[in-house]
C-alpha positions, 0 to 999 in steps of 0.5 A, spaced: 430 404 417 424 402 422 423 396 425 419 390 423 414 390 428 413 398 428 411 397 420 407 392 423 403 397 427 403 401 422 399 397 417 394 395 422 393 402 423 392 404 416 388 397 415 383 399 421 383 407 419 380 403 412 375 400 414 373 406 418 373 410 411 370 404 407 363 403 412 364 412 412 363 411 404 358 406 404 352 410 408 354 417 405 352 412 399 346 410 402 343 417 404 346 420 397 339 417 393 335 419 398 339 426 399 338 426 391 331 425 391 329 429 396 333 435 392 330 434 386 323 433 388 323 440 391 327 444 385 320 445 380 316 448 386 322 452 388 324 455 381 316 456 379 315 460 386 320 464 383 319 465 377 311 468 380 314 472 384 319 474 379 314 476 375 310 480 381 314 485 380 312 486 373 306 488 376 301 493 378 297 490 385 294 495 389 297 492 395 306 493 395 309 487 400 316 490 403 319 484 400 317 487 393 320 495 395 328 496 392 332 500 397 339 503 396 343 498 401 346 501 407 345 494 410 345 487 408 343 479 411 346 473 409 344 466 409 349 462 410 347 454 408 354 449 410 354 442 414 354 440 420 359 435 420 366 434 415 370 430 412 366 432 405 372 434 401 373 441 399 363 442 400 364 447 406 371 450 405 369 453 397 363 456 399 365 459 406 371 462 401 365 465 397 362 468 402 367 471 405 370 474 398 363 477 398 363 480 406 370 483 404 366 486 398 360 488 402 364 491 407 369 495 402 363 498 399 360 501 406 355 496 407 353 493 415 353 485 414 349 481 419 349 472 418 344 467 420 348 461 419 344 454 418 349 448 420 355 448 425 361 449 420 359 456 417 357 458 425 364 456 427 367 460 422 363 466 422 364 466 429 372 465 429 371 471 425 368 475 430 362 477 425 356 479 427 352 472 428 345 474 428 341 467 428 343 460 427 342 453 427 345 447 428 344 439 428 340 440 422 340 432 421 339 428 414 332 432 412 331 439 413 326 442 418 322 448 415 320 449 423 327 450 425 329 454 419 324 458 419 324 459 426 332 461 424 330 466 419 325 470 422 330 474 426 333 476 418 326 477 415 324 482 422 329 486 421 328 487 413 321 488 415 323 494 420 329 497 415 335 495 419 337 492 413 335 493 405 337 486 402 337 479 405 343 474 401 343 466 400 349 462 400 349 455 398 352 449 395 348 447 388 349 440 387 350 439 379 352 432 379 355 427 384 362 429 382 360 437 383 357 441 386 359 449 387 357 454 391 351 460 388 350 466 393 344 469 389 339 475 393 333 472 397 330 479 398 328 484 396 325 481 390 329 479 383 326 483 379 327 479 372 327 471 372 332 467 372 335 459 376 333 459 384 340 457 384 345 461 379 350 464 381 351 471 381 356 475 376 358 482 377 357 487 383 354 484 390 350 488 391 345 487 384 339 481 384 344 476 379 338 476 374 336 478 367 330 483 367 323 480 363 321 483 357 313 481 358 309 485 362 304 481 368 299 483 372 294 478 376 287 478 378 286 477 386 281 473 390 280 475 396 284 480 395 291 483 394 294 483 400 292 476 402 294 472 396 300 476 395 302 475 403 302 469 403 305 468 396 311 471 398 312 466 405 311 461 400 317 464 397 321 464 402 320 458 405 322 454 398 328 457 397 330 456 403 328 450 404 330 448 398 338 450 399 338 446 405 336 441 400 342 442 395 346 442 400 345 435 404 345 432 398 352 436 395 354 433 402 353 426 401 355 426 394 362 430 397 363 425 403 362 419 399 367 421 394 372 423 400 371 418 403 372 413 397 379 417 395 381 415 402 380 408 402 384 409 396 389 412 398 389 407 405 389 401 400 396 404 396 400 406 404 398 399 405 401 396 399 406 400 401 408 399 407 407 391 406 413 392 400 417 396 405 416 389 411 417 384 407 424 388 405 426 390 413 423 381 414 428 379 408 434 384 411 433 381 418 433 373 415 439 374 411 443 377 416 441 372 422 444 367 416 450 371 415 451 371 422 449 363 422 454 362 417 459 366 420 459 363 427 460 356 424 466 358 420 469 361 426 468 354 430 
């Protein structure tokens, strides 16, 4: 049995190890509103400016964006949203495990896969698996940078441009609650052509946009002209999903972290119960046998 002052240090680790998770708890809970709010404020322009470029490809401008072009799919780039940092639970671990269900899928269909990785834990995985990294970035901080994540993913967007690749793919964590949140690997380019959430997962085969078609038929008047409006309505699109998953993700991680982190300090707070019954036993022991002793050296003399 281990000795009293090797409990002790035992209970002052854990006890100092539990404030660490208990101060850890408390700011993901501080940033988690913030993360949240800041989450739900971009999902309607991001599900409506989904929804109108969905309903472009119903129809019949004069002008036709490569983004609008279905192509049979030879190659494929993926956006992969992750955190910078850990200690949130199982977040980066589930959909690095998707994305990569989906890579083997891809590769096991002939597909060439390139990855641009928004955050240190997917770059670090994707890199010890020797995957072709074309574009990352990292230290992404508690609100997200559209600059940064442009700038990131431009390299992917050159390359769909110039027909290096035929589709782009987004992989994200969707915050559903504070106690759940699941990864969603849904088709970026070229455009879905029906409607659907920003971020449902995709069911069946990888290669297909996830989304039901439209049953109505759409068409637009443009002013000035089609090629301006529908340029720009398209880096729109880009930039709001991608944003917009960067957005889900930083407030699944909150969540995530803060529900770890409150499962620790429990777990912290039982060890030291435990470990507190097993001194006093070890303490009880020690006195009882010094008396034993007393006692006996006493009736000898």
């Amino acid at each position: 049995m281990a000795g009293i002052k090797e409990i002790r240090n035992k209970i002052k680790s854990v006890q100092n190890t539990r404030k660490i998770t208990k101060a850890m708890e408390m700011v993901a809970a501080s940033k988690m509103r913030k993360a949240q709010d800041r989450m739900r404020a971009g999902r309607p322009y991001a599900t409506k400016v989904r929804d109108i470029a969905a309903n472009l490809m119903h129809a019949h401008p004069d002008y036709k964006h490569p983004y609008m072009v279905e192509r049979a799919i030879r190659a494929a780039g993926v956006v992969v949203v992750t955190t910078d940092k850990g200690l949130c639970g199982g977040l980066n671990t589930n959909i690095m495990r998707l994305v990569l269900a989906r890579y083997k899928e891809f590769q096991q269909q002939g597909f060439d896969v390139q990855f641009t990785a928004l955050g240190s834990k997917g770059a670090g995985t994707l890199g010890r698996i020797d995957a072709k990294v074309v574009s990352q970035e990292v230290q992404l901080g508690d609100r997200p940078n559209l600059e940064r994540l442009i700038g990131a993913m431009k390299v992917q967007l050159d390359d769909f441009i110039d027909g290096k690749i035929d589709a782009v793919y987004l992989a994200t964590n969707r915050f559903v609650n504070t106690m759940k949140q699941e990864p969603v690997f849904v088709r970026l380019l070229p455009l879905p052509s029906g409607l659907a959430d920003p971020f449902q997962s995709e069911e069946g085969d990888p290669a297909s946009n996830g989304v039901a078609s439209s049953q109505y038929g759409w068409d637009y008047i443009y002013e000035p002209d089609a090629k301006a409006v529908i340029d720009d309505l398209l880096m729109r699109y880009v930039e709001g999903l991608v944003y917009q998953a960067v957005a889900e993700n930083m407030a699944s991680e909150q969540s995530a972290r803060m529900v770890a982190m409150k499962a620790a300090s429990d777990n912290a707070k039982k060890v030291i119960e435990d470990l507190q019954l097993v001194y006093n036993k070890t303490r009880q022991a020690a006195i009882t046998k010094e008396i034993s002793e007393i006692v006996g050296g006493a009736a000898a003399v």
